[in-house]
C-alpha positions in Angstrom: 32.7 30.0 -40.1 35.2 26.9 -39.8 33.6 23.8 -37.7 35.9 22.7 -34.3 37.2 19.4 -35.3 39.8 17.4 -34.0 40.3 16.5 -29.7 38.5 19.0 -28.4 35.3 18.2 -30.5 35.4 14.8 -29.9 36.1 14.7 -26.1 32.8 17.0 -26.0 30.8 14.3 -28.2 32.8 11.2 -26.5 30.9 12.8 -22.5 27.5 13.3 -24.9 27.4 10.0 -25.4 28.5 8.7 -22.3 25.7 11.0 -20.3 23.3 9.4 -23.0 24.1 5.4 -22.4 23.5 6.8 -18.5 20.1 8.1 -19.3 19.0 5.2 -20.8 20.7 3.3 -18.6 19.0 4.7 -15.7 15.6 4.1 -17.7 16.3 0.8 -18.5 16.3 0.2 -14.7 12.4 0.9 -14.0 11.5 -2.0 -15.7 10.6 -5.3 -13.6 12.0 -8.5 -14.9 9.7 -11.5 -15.2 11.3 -13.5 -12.3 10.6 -13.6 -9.3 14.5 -13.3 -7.7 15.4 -10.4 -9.8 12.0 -9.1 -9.0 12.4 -9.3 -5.6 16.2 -8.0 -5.6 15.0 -5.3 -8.6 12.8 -3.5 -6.6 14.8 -3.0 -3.5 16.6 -0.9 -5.8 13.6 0.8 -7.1 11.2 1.3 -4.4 13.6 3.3 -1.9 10.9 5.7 -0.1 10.8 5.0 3.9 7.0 4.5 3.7 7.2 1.2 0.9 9.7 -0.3 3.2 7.5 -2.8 4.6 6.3 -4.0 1.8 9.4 -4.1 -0.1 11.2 -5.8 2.4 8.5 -8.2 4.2 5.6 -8.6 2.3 6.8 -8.8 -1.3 9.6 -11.2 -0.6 7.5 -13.7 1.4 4.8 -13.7 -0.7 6.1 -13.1 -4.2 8.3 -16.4 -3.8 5.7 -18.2 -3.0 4.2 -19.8 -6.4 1.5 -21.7 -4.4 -0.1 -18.8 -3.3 0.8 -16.7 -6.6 0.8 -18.5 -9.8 3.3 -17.6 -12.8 0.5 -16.7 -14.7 -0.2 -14.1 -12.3 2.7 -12.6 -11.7 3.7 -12.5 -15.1 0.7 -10.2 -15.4 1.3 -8.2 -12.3 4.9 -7.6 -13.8 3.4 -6.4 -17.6 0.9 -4.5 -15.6 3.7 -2.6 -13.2 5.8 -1.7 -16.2 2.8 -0.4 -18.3 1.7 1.8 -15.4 5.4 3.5 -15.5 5.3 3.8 -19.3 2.1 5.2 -19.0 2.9 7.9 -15.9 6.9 7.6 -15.5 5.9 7.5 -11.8 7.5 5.0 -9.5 5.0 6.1 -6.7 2.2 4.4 -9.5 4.3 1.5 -10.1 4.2 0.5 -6.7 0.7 1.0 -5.9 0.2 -1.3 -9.3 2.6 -4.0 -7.4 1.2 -3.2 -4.6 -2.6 -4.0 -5.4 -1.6 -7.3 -7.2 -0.1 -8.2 -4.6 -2.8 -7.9 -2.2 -5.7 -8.8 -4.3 -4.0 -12.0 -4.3 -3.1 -12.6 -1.0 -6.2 -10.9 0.9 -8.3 -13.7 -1.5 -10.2 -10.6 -3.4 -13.0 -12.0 -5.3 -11.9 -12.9 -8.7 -14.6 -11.5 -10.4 -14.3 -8.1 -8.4 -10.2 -7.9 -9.3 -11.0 -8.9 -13.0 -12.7 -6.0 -13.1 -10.8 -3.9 -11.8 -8.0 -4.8 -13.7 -10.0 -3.0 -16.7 -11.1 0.0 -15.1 -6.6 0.5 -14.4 -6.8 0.1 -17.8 -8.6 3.1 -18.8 -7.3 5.0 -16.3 -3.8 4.9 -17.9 -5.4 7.2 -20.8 -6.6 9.8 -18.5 -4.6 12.7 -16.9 -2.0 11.6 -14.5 -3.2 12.8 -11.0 -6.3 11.0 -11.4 -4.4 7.7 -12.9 -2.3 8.1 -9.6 -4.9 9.1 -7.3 -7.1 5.9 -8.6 -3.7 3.8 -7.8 -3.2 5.2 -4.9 -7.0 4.7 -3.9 -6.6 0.4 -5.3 -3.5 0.1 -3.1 -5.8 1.5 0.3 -8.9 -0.8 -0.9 -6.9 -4.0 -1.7 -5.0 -3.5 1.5 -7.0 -2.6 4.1 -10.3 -2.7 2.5 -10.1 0.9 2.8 -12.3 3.4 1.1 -10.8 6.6 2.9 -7.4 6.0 4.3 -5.3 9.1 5.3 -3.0 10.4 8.2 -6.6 11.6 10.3 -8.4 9.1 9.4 -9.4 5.2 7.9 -12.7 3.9 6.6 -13.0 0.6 6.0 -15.8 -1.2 4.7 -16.4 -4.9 6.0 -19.0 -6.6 4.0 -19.9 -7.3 -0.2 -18.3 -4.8 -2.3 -18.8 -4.6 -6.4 -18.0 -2.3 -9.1 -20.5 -0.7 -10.8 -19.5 0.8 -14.3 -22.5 2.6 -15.8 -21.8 6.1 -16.3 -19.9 7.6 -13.7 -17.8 4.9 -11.6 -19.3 3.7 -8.5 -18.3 1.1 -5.8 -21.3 -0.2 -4.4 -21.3 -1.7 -0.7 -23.8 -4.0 1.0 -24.4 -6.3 3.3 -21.7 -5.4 6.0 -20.3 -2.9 8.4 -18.9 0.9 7.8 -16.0 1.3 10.4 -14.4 5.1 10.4 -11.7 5.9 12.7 -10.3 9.2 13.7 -6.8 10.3 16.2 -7.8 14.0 15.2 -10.9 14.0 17.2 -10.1 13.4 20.9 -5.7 13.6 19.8 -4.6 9.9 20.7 -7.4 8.2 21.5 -9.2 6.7 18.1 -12.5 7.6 17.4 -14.9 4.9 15.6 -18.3 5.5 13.6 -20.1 2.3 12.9 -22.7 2.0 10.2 -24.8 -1.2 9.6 -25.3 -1.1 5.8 -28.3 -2.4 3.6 -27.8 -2.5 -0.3 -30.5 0.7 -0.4 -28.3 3.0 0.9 -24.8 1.6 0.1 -23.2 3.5 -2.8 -20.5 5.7 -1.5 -19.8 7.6 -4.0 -18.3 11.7 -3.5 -22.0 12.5 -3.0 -23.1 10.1 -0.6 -22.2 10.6 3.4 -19.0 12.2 1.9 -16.8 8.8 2.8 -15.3 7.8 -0.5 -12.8 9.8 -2.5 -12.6 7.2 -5.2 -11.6 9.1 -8.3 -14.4 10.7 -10.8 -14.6 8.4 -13.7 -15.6 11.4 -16.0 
C-alpha cells in the first residue's frame, strides 16, 4: 500500500501540530508565576468559578501585594506548593483551596507551629487517591478560613479555642480549651440555629467518631 505524501499529508500533520502547541499551551497556563503581579493577574484567568470570586478578586489582591504582611519567602512557597497540588491532581478546584489556605493561615495569624504541620500532612496527601487529597483541601480551605471543622450549605461548625494536630495513627485534630459553635438554616428554614459546647481537652477530639462534627478526611 503506497503512503499519502505530498499537500494533503502535510496540511493534516501541519493542524496536528498546531492542536498540540494548543494543548500544551493551555497546560502551560495552570502554572502560577513567582510574582506577585502576574500572580495576581494569572489567576483571574484561572480561577473563573462564581463561588472563588471573592477571593480572587478582593482578598488575594489586597493581601498578596502586601509583602509586610506576606513575606517573599512565603509566597514563594505558597506558589511551589499551588503548582505541586495541580501536578499532583490536575484539579484547579485543589489549586485553589492550596492558594486558598496559604493565604489565610497567613492572614488569620494561624499558629506557626500548627501550619508547619500542616504543611506536611498536604504533603502526604498528594500520594493518596484524589477525592480524599481534594476533600482534605477542601476541608484546609474551611478550617483556615473560618476555623471551620464542618462547613456546608445546612450547616457551619466552628471551633473557637486551641486546636493541634495530632499524627499518631489515624489523623486527628484535637480541640481544647474553647467553644463549639454549630449553626443550622435547615432547622427552623431562615432563622439560624446555634449549639454551643464548652469544651475541656478530655473530651475534645472530633474525630468521625466523636459527636459526629468533623468530616476531616481518614488518614488511612
Amino acid at each position: 500500500m503506497k503512503k499519502r505524501i505530498g499537500p494533503q499529508f502535510g496540511l493534516k500533520r501541519t493542524r496536528f501540530l498546531i492542536l498540540f502547541l494548543l494543548l500544551c499551551g493551555y497546560g502551560y497556563t495552570q502554572e502560577l508565576p513567582k510574582n506577585r503581579d502576574k500572580f495576581i493577574k494569572e489567576s483571574e484567568k484561572i480561577f473563573i468559578e462564581e463561588t472563588m470570586g471573592y477571593n480572587v478578586r478582593e482578598v488575594f489582591p489586597s493581601f498578596i501585594s502586601n509583602s509586610a504582611s506576606f513575606s517573599d519567602a512565603n509566597f514563594n512557597k505558597m506558589v511551589d506548593a499551588a503548582n505541586a497540588s495541580y501536578k499532583a491532581s490536575e484539579d484547579i478546584q485543589v489549586m485553589y483551596y492550596m492558594v486558598c489556605s496559604y493565604v489565610y493561615g497567613y492572614k488569620n495569624k494561624w499558629a506557626s507551629d500548627f501550619f508547619s504541620t500542616w504543611i506536611g500532612i498536604e504533603k502526604d496527601y498528594r500520594a493518596k487517591e484524589a477525592e480524599d487529597y481534594a476533600e482534605f483541601m477542601k476541608f484546609s480551605y474551611d478550617l483556615f478560613r473560618y476555623k471551620a471543622l464542618i462547613n456546608q450549605e445546612s450547616a457551619r461548625w466552628i471551633f473557637k479555642g486551641t486546636l493541634e494536630w495530632n499524627t499518631e495513627k489515624k489523623l486527628k485534630l484535637i480541640c481544647s480549651e474553647g467553644q463549639l459553635i454549630g449553626g443550622s438554616a435547615s432547622l427552623t428554614g431562615e432563622d439560624l440555629v446555634y449549639r454551643d459546647w464548652e469544651t475541656d481537652r478530655k473530651s475534645t477530639r472530633l474525630n468521625s467518631s466523636h459527636l459526629k462534627l468533623s468530616r476531616m478526611p481518614s488518614s488511612a
